[in-house]
GUKE-77923 format. One line per 5 residues: number of its first residue (from 1); for each residue z, x, y of N, C-alpha, C. Coordinates in steps of 0.001 Angstrom, whole numbers, plus 524288, in hexadecimal, padded with zeros to 5 digits. Each point is the difference from the previous one (the first is absolute). Layout:
BEGIN
NUM> Z,X,Y,Z,X,Y,Z,X,Y; ...
//
This chain:
BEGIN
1> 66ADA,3E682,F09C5,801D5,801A3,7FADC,7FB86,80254,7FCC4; 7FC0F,803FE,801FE,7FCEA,801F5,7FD7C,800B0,803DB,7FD71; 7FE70,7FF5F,7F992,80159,803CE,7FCB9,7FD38,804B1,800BC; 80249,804F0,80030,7FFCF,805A5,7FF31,7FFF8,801C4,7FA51; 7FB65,801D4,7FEC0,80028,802F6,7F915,80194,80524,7FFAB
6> 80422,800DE,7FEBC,80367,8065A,8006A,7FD36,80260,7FA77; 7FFEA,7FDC9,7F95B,7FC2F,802AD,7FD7C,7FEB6,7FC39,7FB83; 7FC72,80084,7FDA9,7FE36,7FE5C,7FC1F,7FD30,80307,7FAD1; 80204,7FE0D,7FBA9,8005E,8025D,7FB53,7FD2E,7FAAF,7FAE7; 7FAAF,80490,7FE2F,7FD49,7FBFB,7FBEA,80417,7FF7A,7FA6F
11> 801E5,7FB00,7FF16,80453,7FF55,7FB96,7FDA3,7FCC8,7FC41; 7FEF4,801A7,7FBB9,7FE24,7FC68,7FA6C,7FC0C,7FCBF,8019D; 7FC57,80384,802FA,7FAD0,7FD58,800A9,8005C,7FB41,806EA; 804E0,7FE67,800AF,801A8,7FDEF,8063C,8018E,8064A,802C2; 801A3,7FC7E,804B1,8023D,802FE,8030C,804D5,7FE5E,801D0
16> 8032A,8055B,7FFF9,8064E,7FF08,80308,7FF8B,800D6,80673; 80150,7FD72,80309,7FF8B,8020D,80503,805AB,7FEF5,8036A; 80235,804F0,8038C,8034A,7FE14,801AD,7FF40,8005C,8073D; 80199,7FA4A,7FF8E,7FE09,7FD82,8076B,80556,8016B,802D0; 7FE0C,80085,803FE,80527,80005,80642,80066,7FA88,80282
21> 801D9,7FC3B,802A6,7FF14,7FDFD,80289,80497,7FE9C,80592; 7FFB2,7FDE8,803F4,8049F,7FFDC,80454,80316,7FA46,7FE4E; 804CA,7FFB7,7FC55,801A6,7FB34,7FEF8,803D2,7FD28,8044C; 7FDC0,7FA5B,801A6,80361,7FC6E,802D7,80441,7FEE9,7FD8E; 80111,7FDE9,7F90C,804D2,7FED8,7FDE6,802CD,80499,801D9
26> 7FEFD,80491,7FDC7,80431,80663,8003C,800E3,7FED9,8059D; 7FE3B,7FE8F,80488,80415,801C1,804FF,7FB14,80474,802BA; 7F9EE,7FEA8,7FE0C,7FCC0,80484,80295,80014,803EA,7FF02; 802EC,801B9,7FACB,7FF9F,80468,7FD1B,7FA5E,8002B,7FC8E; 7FFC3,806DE,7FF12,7FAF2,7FF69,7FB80,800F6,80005,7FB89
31> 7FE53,7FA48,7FC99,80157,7FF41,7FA41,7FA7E,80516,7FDF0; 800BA,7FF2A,7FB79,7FD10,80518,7FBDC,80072,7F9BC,7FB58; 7FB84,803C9,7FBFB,7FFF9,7FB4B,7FC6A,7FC1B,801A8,7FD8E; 7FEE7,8008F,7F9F2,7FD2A,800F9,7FB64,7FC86,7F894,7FDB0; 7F9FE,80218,800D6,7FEB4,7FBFD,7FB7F,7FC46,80231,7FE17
36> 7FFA6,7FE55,7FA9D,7FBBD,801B5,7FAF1,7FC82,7F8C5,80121; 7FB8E,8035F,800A6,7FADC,7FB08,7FD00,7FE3A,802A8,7FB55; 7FED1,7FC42,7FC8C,7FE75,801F9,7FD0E,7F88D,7FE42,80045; 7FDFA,802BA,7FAC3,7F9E1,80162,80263,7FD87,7FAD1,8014D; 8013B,7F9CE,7FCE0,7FD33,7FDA4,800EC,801CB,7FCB1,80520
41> 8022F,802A1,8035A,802A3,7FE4F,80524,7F9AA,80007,802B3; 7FC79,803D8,7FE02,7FA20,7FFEC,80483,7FD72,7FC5F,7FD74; 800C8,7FC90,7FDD4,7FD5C,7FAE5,7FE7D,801FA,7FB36,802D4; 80572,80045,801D3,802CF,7FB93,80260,80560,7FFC9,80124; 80202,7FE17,7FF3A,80617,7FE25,7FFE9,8026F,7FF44,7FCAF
46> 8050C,803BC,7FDA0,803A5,8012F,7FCF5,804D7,7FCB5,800E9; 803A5,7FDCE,7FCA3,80565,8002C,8001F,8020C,8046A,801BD; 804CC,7FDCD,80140,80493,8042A,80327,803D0,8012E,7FCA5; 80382,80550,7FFB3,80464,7FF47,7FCC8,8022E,80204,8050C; 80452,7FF29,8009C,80527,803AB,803DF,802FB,80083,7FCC2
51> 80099,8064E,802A3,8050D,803EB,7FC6B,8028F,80077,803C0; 80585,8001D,7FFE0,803EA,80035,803D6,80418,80450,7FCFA; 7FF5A,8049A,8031E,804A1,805EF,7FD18,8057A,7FF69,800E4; 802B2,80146,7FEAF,80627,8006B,7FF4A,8017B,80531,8046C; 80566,7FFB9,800E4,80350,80194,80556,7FD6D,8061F,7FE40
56> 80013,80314,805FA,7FE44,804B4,8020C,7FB31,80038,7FDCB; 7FCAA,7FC9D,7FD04,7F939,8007C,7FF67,7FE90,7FF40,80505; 7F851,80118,7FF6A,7FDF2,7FDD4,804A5,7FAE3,7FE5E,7FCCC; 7FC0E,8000C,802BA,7FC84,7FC12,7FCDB,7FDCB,8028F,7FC71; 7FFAB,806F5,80058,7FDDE,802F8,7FBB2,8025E,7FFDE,7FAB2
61> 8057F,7FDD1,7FF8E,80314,80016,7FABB,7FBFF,7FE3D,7FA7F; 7FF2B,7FA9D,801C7,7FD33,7FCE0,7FCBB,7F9D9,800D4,7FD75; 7FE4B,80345,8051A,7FB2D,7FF79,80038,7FE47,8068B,7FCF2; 80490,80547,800F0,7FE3C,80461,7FA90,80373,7FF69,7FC36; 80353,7FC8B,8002A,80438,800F4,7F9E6,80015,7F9F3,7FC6A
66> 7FE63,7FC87,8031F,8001D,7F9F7,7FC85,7FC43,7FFC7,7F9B3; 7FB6D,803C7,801E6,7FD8F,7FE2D,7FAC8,7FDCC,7FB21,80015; 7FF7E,7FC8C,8044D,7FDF6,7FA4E,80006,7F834,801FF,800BC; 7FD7B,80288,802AA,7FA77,80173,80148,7FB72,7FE2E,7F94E; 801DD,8028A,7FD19,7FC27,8003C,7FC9F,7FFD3,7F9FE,7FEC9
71> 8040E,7FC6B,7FDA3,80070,7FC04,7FEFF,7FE28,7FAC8,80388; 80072,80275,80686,7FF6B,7FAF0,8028D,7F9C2,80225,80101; 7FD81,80477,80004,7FB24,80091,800B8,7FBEE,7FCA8,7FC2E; 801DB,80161,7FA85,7FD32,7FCD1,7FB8B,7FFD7,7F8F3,80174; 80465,7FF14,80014,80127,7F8B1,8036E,7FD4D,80022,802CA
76> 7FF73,802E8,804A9,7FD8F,7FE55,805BE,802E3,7FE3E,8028A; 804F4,80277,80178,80379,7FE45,803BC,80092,804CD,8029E; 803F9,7FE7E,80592,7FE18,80598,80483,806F5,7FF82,7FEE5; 8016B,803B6,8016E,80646,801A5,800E1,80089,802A9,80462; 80447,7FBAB,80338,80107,80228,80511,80675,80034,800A9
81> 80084,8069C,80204,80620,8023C,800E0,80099,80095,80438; 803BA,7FBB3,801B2,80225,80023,8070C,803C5,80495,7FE5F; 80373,80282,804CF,802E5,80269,80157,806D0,7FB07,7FF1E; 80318,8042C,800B4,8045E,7FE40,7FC00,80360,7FDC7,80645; 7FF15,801D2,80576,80228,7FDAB,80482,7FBEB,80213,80404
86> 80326,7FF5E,804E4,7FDC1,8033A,804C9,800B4,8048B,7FFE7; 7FD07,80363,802A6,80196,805DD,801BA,7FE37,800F6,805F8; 8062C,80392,7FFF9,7FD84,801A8,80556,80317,7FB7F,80435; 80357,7FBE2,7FEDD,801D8,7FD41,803A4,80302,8019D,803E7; 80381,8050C,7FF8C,80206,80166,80476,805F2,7FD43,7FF7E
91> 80190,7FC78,7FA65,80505,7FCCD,802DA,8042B,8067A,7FC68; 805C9,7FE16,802B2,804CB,80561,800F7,80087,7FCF2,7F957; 800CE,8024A,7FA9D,8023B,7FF8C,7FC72,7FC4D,7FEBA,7FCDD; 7FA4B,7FF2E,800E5,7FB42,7FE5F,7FBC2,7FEA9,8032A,7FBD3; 80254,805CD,8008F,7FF05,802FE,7FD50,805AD,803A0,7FC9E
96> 8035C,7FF9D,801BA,806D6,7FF02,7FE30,7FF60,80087,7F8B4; 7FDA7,7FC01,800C9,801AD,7FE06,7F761,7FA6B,7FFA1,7FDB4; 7FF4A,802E3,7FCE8,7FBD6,7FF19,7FAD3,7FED2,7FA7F,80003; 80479,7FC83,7FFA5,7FFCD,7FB91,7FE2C,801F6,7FA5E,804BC; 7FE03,801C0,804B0,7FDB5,7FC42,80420,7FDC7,801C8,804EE
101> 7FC09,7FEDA,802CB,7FD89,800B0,8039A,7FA58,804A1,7FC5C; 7FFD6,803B6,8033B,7FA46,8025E,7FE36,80082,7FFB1,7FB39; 7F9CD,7FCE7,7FC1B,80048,7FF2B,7FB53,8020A,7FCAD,7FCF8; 8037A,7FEA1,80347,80343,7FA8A,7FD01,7FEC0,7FACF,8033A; 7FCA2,7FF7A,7FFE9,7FE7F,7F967,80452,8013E,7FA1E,7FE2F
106> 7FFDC,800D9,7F8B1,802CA,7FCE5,7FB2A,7FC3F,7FB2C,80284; 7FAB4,7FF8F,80204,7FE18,7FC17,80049,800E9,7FA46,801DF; 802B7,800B9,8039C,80102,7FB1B,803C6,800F0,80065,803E3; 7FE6F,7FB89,80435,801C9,8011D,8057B,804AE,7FFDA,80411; 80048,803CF,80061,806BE,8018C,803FB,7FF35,7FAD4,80361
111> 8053B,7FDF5,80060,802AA,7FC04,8053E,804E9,8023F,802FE; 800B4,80520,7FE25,80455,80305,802F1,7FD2D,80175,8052E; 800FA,80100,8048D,7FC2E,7FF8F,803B3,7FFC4,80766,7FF66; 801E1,80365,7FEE6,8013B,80571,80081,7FBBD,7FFF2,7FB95; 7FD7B,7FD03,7FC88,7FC11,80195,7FAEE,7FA8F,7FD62,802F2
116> 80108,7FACD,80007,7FC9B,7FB19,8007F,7F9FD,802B6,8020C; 7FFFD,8027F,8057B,7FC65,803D4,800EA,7FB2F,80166,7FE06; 802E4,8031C,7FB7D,7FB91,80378,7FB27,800FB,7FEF8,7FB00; 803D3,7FDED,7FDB3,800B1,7FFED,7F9DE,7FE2D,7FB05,7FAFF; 7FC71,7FE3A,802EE,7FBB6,7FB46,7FE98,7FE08,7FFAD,7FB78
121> 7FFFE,80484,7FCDC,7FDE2,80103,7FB13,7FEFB,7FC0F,7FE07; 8028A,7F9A0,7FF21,7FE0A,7FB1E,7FD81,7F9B1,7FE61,802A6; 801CD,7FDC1,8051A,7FB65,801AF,80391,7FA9D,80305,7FE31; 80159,805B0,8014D,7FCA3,80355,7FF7A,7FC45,800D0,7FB06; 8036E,7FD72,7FD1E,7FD73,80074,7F8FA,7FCDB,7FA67,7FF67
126> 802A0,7FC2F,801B1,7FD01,7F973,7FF80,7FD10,7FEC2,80368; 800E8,800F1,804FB,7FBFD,7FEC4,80275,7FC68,803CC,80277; 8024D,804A8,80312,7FD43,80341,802B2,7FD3D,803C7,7FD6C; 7FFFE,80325,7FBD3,7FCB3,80241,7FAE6,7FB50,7FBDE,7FE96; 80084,7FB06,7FE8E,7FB3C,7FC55,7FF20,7FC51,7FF1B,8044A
131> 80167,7FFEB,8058E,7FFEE,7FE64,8041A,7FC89,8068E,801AF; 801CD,8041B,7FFEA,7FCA0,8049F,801C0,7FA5C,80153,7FB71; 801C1,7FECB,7FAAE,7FB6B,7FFC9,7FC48,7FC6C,7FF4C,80070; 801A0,7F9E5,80277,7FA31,7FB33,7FEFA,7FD64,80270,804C2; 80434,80079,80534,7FADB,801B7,80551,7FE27,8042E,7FFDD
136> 8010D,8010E,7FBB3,7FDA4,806A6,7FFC4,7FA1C,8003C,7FC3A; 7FF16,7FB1C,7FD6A,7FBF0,7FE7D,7FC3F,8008D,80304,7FBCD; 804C4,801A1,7FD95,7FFB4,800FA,7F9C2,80053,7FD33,7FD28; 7FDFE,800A7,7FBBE,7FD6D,7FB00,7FBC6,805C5,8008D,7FC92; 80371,7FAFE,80323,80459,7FF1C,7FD96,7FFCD,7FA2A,7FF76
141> 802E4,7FE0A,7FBFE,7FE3A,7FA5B,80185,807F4,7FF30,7FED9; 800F4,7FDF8,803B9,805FB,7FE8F,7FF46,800CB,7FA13,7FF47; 7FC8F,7FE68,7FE68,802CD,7F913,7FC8D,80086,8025E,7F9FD; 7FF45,803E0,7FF88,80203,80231,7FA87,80205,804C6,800F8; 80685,80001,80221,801D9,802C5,7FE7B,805CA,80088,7FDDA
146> 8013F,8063A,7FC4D,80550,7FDF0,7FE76,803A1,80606,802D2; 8052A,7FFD0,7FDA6,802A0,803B8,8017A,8047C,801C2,7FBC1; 7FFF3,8069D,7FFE0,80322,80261,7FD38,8032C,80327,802FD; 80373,80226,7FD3A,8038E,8044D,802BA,80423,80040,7FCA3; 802C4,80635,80333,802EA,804E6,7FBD3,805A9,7FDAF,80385
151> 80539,7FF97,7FDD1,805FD,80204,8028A,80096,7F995,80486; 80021,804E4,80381,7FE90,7FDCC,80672,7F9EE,7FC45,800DE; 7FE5B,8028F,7FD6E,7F941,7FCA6,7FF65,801BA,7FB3A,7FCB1; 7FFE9,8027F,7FB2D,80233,7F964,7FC5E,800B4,7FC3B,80244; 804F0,801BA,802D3,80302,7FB1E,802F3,7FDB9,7FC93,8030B
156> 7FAA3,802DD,804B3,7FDE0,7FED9,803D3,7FC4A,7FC3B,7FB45; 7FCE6,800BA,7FC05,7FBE7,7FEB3,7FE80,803B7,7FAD0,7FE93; 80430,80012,7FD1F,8018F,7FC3C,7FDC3,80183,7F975,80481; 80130,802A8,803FE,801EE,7FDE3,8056B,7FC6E,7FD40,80244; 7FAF9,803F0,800A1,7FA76,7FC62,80350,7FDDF,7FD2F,7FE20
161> 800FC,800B0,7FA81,7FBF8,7FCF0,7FBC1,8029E,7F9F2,7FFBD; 8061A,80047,7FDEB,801A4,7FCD4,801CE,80229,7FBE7,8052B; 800C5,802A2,80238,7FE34,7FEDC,806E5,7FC38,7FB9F,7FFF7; 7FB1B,8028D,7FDC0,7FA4C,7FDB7,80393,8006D,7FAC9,7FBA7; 802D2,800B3,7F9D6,7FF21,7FAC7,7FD76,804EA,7FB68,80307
166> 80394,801F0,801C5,80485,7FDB4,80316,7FC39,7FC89,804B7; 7FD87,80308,80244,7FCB4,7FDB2,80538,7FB8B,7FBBC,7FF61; 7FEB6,800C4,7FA3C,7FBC4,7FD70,7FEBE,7FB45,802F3,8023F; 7FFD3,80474,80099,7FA84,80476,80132,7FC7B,80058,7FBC7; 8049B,801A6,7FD07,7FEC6,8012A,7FB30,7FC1F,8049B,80084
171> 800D2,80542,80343,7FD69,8033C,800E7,7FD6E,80596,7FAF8; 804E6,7FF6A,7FB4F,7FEBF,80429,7FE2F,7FF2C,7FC7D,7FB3F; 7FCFF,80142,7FAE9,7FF3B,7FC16,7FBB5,803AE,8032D,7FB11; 80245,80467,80034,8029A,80211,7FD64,804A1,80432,8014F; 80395,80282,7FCB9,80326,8048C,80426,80237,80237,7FA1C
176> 8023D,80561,801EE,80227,8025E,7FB02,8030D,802EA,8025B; 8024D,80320,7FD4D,803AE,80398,80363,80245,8063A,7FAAD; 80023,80414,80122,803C6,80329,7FD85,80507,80116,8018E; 803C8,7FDC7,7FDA2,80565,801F6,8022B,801CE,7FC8B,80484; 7FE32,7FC6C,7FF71,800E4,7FCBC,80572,804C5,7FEF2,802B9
181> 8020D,8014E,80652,8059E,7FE18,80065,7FEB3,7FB7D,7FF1E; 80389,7FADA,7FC71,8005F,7F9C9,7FFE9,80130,80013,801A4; 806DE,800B9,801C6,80567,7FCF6,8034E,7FE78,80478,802C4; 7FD6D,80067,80589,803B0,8023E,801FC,80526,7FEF9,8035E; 7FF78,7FA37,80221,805F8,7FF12,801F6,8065B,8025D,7FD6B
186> 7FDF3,800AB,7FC05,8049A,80140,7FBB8,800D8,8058F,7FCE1; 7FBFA,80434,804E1,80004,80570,7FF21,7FEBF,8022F,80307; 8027B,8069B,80026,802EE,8032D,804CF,7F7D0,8000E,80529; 7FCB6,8022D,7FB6B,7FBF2,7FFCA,8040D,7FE4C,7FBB2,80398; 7FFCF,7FAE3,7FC97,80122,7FB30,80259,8021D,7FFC6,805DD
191> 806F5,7FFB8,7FD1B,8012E,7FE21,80498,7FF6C,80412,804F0; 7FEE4,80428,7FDC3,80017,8061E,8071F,7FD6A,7FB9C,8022A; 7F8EF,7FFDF,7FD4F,7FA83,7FF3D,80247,801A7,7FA15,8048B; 80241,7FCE9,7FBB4,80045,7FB18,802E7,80602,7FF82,8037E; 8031C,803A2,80081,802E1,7FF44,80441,7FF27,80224,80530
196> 7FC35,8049B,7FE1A,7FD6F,80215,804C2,7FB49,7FEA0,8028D; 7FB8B,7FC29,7FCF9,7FBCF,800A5,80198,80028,7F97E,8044D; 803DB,7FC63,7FB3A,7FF0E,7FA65,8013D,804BC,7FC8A,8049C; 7FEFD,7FF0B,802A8,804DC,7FC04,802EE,80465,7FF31,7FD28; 7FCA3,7FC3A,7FCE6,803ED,7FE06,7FBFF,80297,8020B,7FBC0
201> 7FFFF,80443,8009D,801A8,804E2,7FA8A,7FFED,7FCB7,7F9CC; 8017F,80151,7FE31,80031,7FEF3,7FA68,7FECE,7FB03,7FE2D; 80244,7FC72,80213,7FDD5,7FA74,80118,7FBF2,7FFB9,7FFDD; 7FC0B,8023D,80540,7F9F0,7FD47,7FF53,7FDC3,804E8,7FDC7; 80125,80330,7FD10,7FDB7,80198,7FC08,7FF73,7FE32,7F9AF
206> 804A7,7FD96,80062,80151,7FC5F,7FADE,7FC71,7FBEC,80011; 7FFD8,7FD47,80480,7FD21,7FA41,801D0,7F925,80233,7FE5E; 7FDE2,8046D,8018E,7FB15,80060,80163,7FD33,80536,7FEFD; 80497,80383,7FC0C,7FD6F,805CF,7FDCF,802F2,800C0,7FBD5; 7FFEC,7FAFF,7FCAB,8036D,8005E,7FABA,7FCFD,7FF1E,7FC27
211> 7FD17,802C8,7FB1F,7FDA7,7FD87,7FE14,801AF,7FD62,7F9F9; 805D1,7FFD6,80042,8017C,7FEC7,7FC15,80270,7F948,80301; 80145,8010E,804B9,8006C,7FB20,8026F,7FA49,7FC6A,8002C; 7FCF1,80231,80193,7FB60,7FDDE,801D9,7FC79,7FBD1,7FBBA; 7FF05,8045F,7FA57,80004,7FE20,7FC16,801B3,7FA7B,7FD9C
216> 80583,7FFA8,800B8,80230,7FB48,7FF64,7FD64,7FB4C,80272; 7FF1A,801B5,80320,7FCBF,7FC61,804C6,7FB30,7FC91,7FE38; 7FDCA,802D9,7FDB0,7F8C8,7FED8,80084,8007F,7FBCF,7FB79; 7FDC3,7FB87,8005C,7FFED,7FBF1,7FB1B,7FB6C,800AC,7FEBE; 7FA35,801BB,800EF,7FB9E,7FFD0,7FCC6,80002,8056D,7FCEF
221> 7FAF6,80002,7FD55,7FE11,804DE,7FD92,800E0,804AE,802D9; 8009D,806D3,7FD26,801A5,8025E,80260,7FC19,803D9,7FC67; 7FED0,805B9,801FF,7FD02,803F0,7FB8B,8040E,80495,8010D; 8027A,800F8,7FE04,802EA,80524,800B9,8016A,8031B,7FB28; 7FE8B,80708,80149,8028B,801FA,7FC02,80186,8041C,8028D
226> 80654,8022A,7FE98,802B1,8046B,7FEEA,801C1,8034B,7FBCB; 7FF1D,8049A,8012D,801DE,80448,7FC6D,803BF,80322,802DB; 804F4,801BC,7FC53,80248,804EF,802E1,8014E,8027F,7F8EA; 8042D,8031D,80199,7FFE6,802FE,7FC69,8061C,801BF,7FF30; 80245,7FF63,7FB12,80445,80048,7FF4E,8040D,805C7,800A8
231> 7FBEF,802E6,8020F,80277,80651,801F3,80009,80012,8061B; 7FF53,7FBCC,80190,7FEEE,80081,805C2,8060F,80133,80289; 80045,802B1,802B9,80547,8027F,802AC,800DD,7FB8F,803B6; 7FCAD,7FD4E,8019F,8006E,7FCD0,80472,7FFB4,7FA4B,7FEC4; 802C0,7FE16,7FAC5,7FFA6,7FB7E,7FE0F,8051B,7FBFF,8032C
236> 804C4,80172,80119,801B2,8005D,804A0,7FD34,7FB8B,80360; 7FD5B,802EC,8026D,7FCEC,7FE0C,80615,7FCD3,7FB94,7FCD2; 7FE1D,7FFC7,7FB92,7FBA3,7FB5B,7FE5C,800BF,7FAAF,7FF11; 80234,7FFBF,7FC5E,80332,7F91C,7FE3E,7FB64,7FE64,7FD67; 7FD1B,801FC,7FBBC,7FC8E,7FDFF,8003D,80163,7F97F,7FAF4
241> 802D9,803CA,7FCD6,80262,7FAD6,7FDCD,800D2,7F9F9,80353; 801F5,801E1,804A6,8044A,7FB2E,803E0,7FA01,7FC2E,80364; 7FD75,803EB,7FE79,7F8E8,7FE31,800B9,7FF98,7FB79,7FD0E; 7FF4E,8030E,7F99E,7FDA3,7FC75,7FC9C,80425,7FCE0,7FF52; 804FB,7FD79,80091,80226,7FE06,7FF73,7FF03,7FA8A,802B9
246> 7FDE9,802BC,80426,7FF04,7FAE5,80545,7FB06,7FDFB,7FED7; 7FDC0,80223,7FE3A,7FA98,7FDE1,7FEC7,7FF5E,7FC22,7FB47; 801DA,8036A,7FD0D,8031D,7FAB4,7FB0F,801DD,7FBF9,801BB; 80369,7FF2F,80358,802E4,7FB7F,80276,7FC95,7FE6A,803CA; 7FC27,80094,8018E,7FCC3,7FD30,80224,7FB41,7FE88,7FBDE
251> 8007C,7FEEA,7FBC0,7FCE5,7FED3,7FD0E,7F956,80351,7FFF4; 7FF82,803B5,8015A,7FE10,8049F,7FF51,7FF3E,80197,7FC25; 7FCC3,7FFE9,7FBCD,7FFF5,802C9,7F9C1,7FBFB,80456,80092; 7FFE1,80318,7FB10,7FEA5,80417,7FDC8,7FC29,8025E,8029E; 7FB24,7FB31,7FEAE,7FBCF,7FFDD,80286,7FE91,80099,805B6
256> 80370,7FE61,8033A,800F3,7FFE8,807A7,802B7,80431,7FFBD; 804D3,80161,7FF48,8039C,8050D,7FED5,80038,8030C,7FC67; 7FE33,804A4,801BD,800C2,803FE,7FB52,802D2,803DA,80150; 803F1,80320,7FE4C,803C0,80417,8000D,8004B,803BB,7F9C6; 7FCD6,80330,80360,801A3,8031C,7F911,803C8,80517,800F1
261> 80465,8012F,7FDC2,80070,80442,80036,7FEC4,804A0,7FD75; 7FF1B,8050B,800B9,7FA5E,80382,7FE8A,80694,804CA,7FF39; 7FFB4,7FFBA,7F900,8058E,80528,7FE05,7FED8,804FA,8026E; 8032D,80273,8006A,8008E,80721,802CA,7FC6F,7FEAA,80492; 7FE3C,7FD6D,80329,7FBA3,8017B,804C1,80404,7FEDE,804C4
266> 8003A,80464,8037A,8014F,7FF79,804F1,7FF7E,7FDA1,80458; 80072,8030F,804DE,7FE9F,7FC62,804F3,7F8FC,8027E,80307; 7FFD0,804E8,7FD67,7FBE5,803FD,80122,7FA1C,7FC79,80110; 7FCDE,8033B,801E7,7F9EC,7FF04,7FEDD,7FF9D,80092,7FA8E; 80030,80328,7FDDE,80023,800D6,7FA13,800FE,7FA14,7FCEC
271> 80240,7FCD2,80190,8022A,7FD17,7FDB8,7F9AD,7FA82,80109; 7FFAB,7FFC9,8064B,7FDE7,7FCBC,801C1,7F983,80352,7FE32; 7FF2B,80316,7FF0F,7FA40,80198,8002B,7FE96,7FF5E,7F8FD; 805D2,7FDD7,7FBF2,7FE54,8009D,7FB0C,7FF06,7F78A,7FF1A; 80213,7FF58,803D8,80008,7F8A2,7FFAB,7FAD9,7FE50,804AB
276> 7FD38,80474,802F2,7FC87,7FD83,80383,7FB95,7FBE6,7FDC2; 7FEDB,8032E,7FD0D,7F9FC,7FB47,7FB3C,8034D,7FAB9,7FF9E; 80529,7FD8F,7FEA6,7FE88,7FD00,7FE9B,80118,7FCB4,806A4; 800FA,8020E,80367,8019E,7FD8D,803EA,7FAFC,7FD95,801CA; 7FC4D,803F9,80172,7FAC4,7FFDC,800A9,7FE47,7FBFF,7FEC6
281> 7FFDF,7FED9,7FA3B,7FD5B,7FBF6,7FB59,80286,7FB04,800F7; 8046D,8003A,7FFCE,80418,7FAD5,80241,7FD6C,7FD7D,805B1; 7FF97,80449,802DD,7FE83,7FB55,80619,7F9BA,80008,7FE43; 7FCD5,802F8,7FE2C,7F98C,7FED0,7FF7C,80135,7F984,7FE68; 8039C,7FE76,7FC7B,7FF90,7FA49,7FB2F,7FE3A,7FC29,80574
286> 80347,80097,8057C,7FF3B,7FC12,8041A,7FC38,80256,802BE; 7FFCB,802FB,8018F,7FC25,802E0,80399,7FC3D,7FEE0,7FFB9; 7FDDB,7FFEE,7FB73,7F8A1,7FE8F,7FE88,80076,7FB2D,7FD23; 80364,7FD63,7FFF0,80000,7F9D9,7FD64,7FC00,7FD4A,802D9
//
């Protein structure tokens, strides 16, 4: 799994670089993948943020239109953009719909045996991304890291984060999301992703890629914040209310859960590149604690 440097670009004093590598989760496909260090990365070891992009992105979305660089450079945190699925798998229908298979990987691992293969993206983002870093000796230090993400990303960030506090990993120390799907059991992208990707269709997506289910779940402390925006065309697909609702009922306050909604702002980059600062500033509070 030795990384290949395809190019690198000096950004706000760090560098953006984007690596190749041969991924075991994907099925032996070549993942692609964006990370920014920022400058005082040649002194040592930085926190991590993960950005996770929304359906038909790939890892470049985040990394020229987010607006996150200037902000996490000043912190001293590195920002790293996996790719949004596999490419290149070869399966009959991966490429069919905008909104499943190429680009749409929605961050968890297939048990359908026709996916299971290559569509690992949970995998590929939690363990195998940390796992090619460290043997590669970049000055990453992953006992501090957190995770964000856009749509399809949201969801994933909201999912792993909670996941790893479900497991007792406790892998990420914070998560945020723009536009996040909550339910998806209980919406049209939802259920495609999870009747096609999982055994158990809708069911063990509910059980284990819900994050309005999941939520409910967790009895300790939690750091989360969402924004969407009340022009979003795709409010629909979000629930973000049916979110904060659950989080409330799990005794979750203000402070652990935050949901703001942001008047006239869409589903766009535009939207996510005018709320990046405070996202930034929000995970630095754990990051460098």
């Amino acid at each position: 799994m030795a990384l290949e440097k395809l190019s690198s670009n000096k950004h706000y004093e760090g560098t953006l670089t984007k690596y190749k590598f041969k991924s075991a989760a994907l099925g032996d496909t070549h993942a692609t993948f964006n990370l920014f260090l920022p400058a005082n990365a040649a002194q040592g070891k930085v926190p991590v943020l993960v950005y996770l992009a929304g359906l038909t992105c790939t890892e470049d979305n985040g990394a020229q239109k987010g607006g996150f660089m200037r902000d996490a450079a000043a912190q001293g945190i590195a920002l790293l953009f996996p790719d949004t699925s596999p490419r290149g798998a070869s399966i009959e229908g991966e490429d069919v719909d905008w909104d499943f298979g190429s680009g749409a990987g929605f961050y968890l691992d297939a048990t359908n045996p026709r996916w299971s293969g290559h569509y690992n993206m949970l995998t590929h983002v939690t363990q195998e991304l940390p796992q090619v870093l460290e043997a590669a000796g970049l000055p990453l230090d992953f006992t501090r890291q957190s995770i964000f993400g856009h749509s399809m990303g949201g969801h994933g960030a909201l999912t792993l984060y909670l996941a790893s506090l479900l497991s007792g990993m406790k892998q990420y120390r914070s998560a945020s999301a723009f536009s996040p799907i909550c339910e998806p059991s209980e919406v049209p992208w939802g259920t495609k992703v999870f009747s096609g990707y999982l055994d158990g269709g809708i069911a063990e997506g509910k059980d284990r890629y819900d994050a309005t289910v999941m939520v409910g779940k967790v009895k300790g402390a939690v750091n989360i914040l969402v924004d969407y925006g009340t022009a979003d065309n795709f409010l629909y697909q979000l629930h973000p209310d049916k979110f904060l609702e659950a989080a409330r009922g799990a005794g979750h306050d203000e402070v652990q859960v935050r949901v703001r909604k942001q008047e006239g702002y869409d589903h766009s980059y535009y939207f996510i590149s005018t709320f990046a600062s405070d996202h930034i500033h929000f995970h630095a509070n754990f990051l460098k604690a």
